[in-house]
C-alpha positions in Angstrom: -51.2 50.6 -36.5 -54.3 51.3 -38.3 -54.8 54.9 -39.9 -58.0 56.6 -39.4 -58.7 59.0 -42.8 -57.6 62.8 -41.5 -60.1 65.3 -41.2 -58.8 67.6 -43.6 -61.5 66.7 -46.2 -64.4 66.2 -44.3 -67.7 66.2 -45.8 -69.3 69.5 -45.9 -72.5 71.0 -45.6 -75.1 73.5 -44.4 -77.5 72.6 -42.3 -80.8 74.4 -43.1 -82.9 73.0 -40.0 -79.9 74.3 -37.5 -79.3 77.0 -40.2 -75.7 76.0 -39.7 -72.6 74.9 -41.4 -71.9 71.1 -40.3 -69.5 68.4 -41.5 -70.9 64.5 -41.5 -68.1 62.2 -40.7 -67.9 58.5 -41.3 -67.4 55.1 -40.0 -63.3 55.6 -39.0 -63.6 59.3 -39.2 -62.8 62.5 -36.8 -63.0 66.1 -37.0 -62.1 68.3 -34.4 -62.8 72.0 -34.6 -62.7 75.3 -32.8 -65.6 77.1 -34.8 -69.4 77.1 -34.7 -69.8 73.9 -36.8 -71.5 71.6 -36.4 -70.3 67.5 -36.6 -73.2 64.9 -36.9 -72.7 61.1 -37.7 -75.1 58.2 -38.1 -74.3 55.3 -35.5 -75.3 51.9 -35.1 -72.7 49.2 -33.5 -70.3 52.0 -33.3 -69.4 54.6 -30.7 -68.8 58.3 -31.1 -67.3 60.3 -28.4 -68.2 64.3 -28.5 -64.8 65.9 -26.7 -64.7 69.3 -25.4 -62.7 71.8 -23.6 -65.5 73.9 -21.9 -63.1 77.3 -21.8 -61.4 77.4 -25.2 -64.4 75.8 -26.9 -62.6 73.5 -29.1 -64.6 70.5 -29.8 -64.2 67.3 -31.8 -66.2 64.0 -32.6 -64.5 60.7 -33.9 -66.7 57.6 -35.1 -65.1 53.9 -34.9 -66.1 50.2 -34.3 -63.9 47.7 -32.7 -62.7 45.6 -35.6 -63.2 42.2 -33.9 -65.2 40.3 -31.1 -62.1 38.3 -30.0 -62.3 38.0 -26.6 -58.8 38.9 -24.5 -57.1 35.8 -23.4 -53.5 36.1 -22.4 -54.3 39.3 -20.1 -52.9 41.6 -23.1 -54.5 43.9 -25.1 -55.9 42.8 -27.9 -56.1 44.1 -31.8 -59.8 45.8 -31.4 -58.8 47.7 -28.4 -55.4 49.0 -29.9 -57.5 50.1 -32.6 -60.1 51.5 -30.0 -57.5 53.7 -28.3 -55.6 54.8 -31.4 -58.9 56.5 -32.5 -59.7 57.9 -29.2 -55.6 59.7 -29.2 -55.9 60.8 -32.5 -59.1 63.1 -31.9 -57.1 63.9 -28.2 -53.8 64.9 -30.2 -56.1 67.4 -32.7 -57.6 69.1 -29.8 -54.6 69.7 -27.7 -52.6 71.3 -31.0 -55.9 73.6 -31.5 -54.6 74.5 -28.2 -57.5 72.5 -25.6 -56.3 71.3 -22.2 -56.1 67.7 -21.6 -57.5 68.2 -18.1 -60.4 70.1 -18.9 -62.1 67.6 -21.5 -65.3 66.5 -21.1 -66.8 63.4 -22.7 -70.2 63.1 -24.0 -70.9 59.3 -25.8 -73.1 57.7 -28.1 -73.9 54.3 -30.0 -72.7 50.6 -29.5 -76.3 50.2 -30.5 -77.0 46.1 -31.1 -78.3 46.5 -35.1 -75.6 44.4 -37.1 -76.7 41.0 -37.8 -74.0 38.2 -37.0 -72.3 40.3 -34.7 -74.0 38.8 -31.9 -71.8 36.3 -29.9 -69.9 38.7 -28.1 -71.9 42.1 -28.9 -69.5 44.3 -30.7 -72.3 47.0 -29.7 -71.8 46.7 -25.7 -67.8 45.8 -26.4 -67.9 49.1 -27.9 -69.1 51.0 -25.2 -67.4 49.1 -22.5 -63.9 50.1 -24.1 -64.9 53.7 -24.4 -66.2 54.2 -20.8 -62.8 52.2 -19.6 -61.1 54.1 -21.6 -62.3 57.4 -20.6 -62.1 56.6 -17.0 -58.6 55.3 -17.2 -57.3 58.7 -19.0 -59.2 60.6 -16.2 -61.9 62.4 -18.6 -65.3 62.9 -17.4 -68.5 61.2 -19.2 -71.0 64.2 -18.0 -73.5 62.7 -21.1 -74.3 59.5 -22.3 -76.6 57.5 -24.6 -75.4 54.0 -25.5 -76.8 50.3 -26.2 -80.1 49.3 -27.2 -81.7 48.0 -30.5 -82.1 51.6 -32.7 -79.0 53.4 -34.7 -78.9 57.0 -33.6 -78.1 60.5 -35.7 -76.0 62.0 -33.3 -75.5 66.4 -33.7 -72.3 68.0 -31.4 -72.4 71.5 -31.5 -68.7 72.1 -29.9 -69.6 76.0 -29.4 -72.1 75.5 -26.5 -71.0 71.4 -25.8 -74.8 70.3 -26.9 -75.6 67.8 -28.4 -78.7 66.2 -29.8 -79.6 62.6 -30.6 -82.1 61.0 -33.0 -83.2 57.1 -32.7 -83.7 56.1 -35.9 -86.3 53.8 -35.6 -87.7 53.3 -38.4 -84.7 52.6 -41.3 -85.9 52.7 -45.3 -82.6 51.6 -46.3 -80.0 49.4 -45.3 -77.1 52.2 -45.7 -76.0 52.3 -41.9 -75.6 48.7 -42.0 -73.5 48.3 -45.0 -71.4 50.9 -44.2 -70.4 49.6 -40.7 -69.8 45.8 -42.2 -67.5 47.5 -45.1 -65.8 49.4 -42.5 -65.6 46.6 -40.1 -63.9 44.6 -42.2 -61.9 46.8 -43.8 -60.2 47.6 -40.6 -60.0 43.8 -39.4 -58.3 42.9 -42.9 -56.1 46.4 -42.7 -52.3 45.5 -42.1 -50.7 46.9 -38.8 -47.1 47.9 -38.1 -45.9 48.6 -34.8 -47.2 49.8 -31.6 -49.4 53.1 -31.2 -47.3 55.9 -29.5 -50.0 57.7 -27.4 -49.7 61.2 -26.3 -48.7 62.2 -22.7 
């Protein structure tokens, strides 16, 4: 299994254009909370799915990239989708002990944009998305918003108080930050040793 950092030292600040507090997570991160905070992240080739329970309010984001573009051979799942739906049960796991309901979470998702070089031969991008939106229909949760694919990285705002959330193309990049962060982190994760099986939550 491969550990995504916690969310107990996220990264901090306030907001002045939202006048808000907000936390920024990062490639592998999650946050899940049931105040007025808001949780932005920068994507490009990775995904970021905005859960929700609409009556308790309890919100969280998480931010991941399927580690490699092996293609599934043998009919079993392979490394990049374990990792895929570890990171998609540990934001679950945090919401449910905030005390959210599994059956009323909503989906909102974002990225799998096509940006990295040399990640081209299978897409990692539109792998990405395809493994959330499977994912999310096999576990019975409802995409009610979505904004994936395509050539720009995105700045993606979730305010879990009201379930909006807003999303900035970045068209235009001055730096090649987003980039190298998402190659670091890719293969970080693909080089990170794994033990066992993921035990997901029921």
């Amino acid at each position: 299994m491969i550990e995504l950092p916690g969310n107990s030292a996220p990264n901090r600040y306030f907001d002045r254009h939202f006048n808000s507090e907000a936390v920024k997570i990062l490639p592998g991160e999650y946050y899940a909370t049931r105040d007025p905070t808001i949780i932005v992240t920068v994507l490009g080739s990775c995904v970021s799915v905005c859960l929700r329970d609409p009556i308790t309010k309890i919100g969280g984001m998480n931010h991941f990239l399927l580690p490699t573009d092996e293609l599934i051979t043998d009919g079993t799942m392979d490394t990049s989708a374990r990792y895929g739906t570890f990171a998609m049960e540990v934001l679950i796991n945090e919401l449910l002990k905030m005390g959210a309901a599994r059956q009323r979470l909503e989906a909102k998702v974002f990225g799998g944009g096509k940006v990295l070089q040399g990640l081209t031969v299978h897409n990692v991008g539109e792998r990405n998305s395809e493994f959330v939106l499977d994912y999310l229909n096999l576990e019975s949760i409802p995409v009610i918003a979505r904004d994936l694919l395509g050539p720009y990285p995105r700045k993606v705002y979730f305010f879990p108080a009201t379930g909006e959330v807003k999303v900035r193309k970045i068209k235009v990049m001055h730096n090649t930050t987003i980039l190298d962060r998402e190659s670091e982190y890719r293969l970080r994760i693909k080089d990170a040793p794994k033990a066992g099986e993921i035990d997901l939550f029921e």
